[in-house]
N, C-alpha and C positions, 0 to 999 in steps of 0.2 A: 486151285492150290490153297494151302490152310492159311492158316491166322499168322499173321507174319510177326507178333511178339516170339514165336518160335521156330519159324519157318525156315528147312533146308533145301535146299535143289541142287540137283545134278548138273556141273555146267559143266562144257566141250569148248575146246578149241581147235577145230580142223584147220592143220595146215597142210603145206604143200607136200612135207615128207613125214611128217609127224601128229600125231593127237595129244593134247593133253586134257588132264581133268580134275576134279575134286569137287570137294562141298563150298558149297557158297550158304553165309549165314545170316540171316537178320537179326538184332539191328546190324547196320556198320557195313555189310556187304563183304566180312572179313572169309576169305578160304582157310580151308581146310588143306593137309598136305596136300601137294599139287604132285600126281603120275603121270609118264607120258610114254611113249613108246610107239615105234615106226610103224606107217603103213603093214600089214600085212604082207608077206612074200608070194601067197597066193591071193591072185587077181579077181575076187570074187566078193561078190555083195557080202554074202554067208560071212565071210573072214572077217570083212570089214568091221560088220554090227559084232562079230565076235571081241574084235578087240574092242571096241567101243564097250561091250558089255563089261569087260573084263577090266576096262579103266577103272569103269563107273564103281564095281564092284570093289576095287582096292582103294578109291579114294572113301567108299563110305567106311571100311574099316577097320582105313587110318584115321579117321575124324576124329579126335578126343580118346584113341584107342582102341576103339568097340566100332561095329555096326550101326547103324543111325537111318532112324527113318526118313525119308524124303520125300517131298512134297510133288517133283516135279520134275522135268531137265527139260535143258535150255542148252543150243549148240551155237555156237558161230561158226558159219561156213562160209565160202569162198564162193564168186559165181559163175556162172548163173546156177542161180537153186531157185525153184517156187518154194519159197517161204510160208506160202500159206499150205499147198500140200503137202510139202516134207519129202520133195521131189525133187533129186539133183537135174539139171539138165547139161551137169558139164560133159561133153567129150571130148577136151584136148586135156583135161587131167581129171584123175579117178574115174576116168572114162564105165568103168564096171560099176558105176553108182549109178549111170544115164538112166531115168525113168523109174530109178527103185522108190520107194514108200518105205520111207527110210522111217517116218515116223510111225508107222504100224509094227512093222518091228523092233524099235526101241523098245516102244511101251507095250509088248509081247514079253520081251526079255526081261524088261525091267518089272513087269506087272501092274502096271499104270495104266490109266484112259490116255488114250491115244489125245484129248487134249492137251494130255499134261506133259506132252513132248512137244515143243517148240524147236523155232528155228530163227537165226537171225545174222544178216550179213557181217561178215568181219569185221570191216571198216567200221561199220556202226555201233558191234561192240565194244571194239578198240575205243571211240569215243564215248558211248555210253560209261567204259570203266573210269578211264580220264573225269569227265563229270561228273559220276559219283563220290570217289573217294583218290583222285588223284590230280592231273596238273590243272585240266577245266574248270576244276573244284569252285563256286562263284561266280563263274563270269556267266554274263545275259547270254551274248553269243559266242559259240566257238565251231573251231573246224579241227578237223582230227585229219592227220594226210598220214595214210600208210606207207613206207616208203622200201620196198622193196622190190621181186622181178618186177612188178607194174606198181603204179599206186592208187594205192585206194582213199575214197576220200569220205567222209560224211559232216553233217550240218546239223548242229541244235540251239535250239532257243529256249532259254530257259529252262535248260537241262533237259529236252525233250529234242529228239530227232525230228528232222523234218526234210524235206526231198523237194517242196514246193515253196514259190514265195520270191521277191526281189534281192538277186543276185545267186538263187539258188540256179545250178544248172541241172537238165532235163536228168530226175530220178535221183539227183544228189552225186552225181558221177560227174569225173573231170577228166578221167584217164584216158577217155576218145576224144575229146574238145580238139577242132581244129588248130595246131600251133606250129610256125616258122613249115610250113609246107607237107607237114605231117601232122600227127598228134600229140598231146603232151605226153604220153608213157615213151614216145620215142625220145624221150630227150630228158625224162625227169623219171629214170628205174633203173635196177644196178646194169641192164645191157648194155646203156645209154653209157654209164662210166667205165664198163667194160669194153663197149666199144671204142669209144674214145681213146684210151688208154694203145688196144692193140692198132689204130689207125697211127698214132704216134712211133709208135716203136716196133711193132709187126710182130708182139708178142701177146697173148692170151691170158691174162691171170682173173683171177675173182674177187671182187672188189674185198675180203676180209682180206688177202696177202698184197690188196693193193694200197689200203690203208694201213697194213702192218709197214710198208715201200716206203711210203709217202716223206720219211723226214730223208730219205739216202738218194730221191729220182723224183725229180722234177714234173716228169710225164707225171705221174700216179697225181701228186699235188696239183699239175693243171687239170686233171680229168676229173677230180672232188672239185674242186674250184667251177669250171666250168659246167659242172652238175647243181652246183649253190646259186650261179646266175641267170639257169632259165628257172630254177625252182622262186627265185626271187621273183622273176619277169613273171612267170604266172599267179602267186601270191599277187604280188602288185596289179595285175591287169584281169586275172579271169577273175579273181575272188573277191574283187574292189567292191562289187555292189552289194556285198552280205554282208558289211561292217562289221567283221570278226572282229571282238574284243582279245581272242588269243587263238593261234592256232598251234595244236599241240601234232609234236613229229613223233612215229611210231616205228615198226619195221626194222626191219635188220638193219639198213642202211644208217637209221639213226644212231647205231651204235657208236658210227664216228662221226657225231653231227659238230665236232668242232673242227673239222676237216674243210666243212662246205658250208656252216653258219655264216662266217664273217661276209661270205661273197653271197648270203641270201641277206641280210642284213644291209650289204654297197647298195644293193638294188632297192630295197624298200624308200630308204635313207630315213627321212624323219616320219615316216608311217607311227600311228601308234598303237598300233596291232604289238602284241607280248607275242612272240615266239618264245616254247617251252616245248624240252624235250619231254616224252613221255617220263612221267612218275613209275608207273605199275607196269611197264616194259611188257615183259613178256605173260606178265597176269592180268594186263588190260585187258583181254577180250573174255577175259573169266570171268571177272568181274564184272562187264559190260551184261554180261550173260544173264548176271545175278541180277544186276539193277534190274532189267527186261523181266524178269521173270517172275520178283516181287511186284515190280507198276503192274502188272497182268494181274498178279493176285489180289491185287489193290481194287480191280472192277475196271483197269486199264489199258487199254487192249494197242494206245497208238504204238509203242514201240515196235511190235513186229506188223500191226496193218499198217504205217505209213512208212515206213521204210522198206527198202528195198527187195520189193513183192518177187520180182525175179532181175534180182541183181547180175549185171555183165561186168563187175568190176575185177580186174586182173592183178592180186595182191601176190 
């Protein structure tokens, strides 16, 4: 990728029903308009990279109004993906991406060396954008927890990702960790409040109309509440040994993080770990994108080799 006194790149954010995109800029790591627009209707690789092609394409030019040359693109994906092939391995969602060379055809469409399409867990660029230019901003250590259908989580040290090391656990994933006779995704993802919730009352709803509930039924407020006290319990007990100086919340769920704060905050108690909801919300991982993609151009390769090479984190 070029000289980063001017340097542009393509970044993605794969989610579970949506893509978005835009230009990411050096200095400052600032985007460009951000487009997005739903998975395809037809279930097909072809569609996929179509629309990906077709993001990329409106985000460059809306950039400053015009077309803009770019250096490079950079995705954050969901997993499991081999990261370093550019090779989804999911088959319980986007199942029609299992096994494609997703980055040969990028940089077919887009016209680029197939180096200069990358790939990189969500989780990690959720906190790589936090570190750069949002809540991480400073601190030695942090942790980034994604907090939606599953959560995802990642680890850096000195603004750099890391998956190995004391208190980090196996690959920088916490969402399978043994917890209370399950795993922590059982107990700390929106199923777990949406569970909760219909065990209560024998009624179904989705946690955005359960925290729209929350000041009129009590159910809804114990089910945030008691979503805040294992997320506390595992803060406090799995994450103790990584002396996170802040850990920043992400993901839908953080949208109502003053719902289930107070009762992760009862559980810490005088911890002095800074809890901080995401900054750059839903442009975290764009961002996240951007930082990975300059360090790369910089002659720095750790953020996509030491993170999560073929990630199984369920965000």
């Amino acid at each position: 990728m070029a000289n980063l006194v001017e340097s542009r790149v393509l970044v993605f954010d794969v989610g579970g029903s949506h893509v978005a995109a835009a230009v990411c800029s050096t200095p400052g790591f600032s985007l460009g308009p951000v487009v997005s627009g739903p998975h395809p209707a037809a279930h097909t690789s072809d569609a996929f990279v179509d629309l990906l092609y077709g993001l990329g394409m409106k985000a460059q030019t809306g950039q400053n109004g015009g077309n803009v040359k770019i250096t490079g693109a950079m995705l954050a994906v969901p997993g499991p993906f081999d990261l370093q092939a550019g090779v989804s391995l999911m088959r319980h969602k986007l199942p029609y991406l299992y096994g494609v060379d997703l980055r040969c055809a990028l940089a077919n469409r887009f016209g680029l060396q197939a180096a200069q399409v990358r790939f990189l867990n969500d989780a990690d660029a959720y906190l790589l954008g936090e570190v750069g230019a949002g809540a991480a901003r400073g601190f030695r250590r942090a942790v980034g927890l994604t907090l939606g259908t599953g959560i995802g989580s990642a680890f850096a040290v000195e603004g750099h990702l890391t998956t190995t090391g004391p208190g980090v656990p196996s690959g920088g994933e916490i969402w399978n960790l043994p917890y209370q006779g399950g795993i922590v995704e059982d107990f700390v993802s929106s199923r777990a409040i949406v569970g909760n919730y219909e065990r209560r009352t024998g009624k179904r709803l989705e946690v955005v109309d359960l925290a729209a509930a929350v000041s009129s039924d009590p159910a809804a407020q114990q089910a945030f509440s008691e979503f805040g006290q294992h997320l506390g319990v595992v803060i406090q007990t799995l994450l103790a040994g990584f002396h996170a100086e802040v850990i920043v919340l992400g993901g839908g769920i953080s949208r109502s993080a003053n719902l289930f704060l107070p009762a992760v905050q009862a559980q810490l108690g005088d911890s002095t770990v800074q809890l901080r909801v995401s900054e750059l919300k839903d442009k975290a991982a764009l961002v996240g994108c951007g930082v990975a993609a300059f360090r790369t151009a910089n002659g720095s390769q750790e953020e996509v080799a030491e993170s999560k090479s073929v990630s199984s984190s369920a965000v």
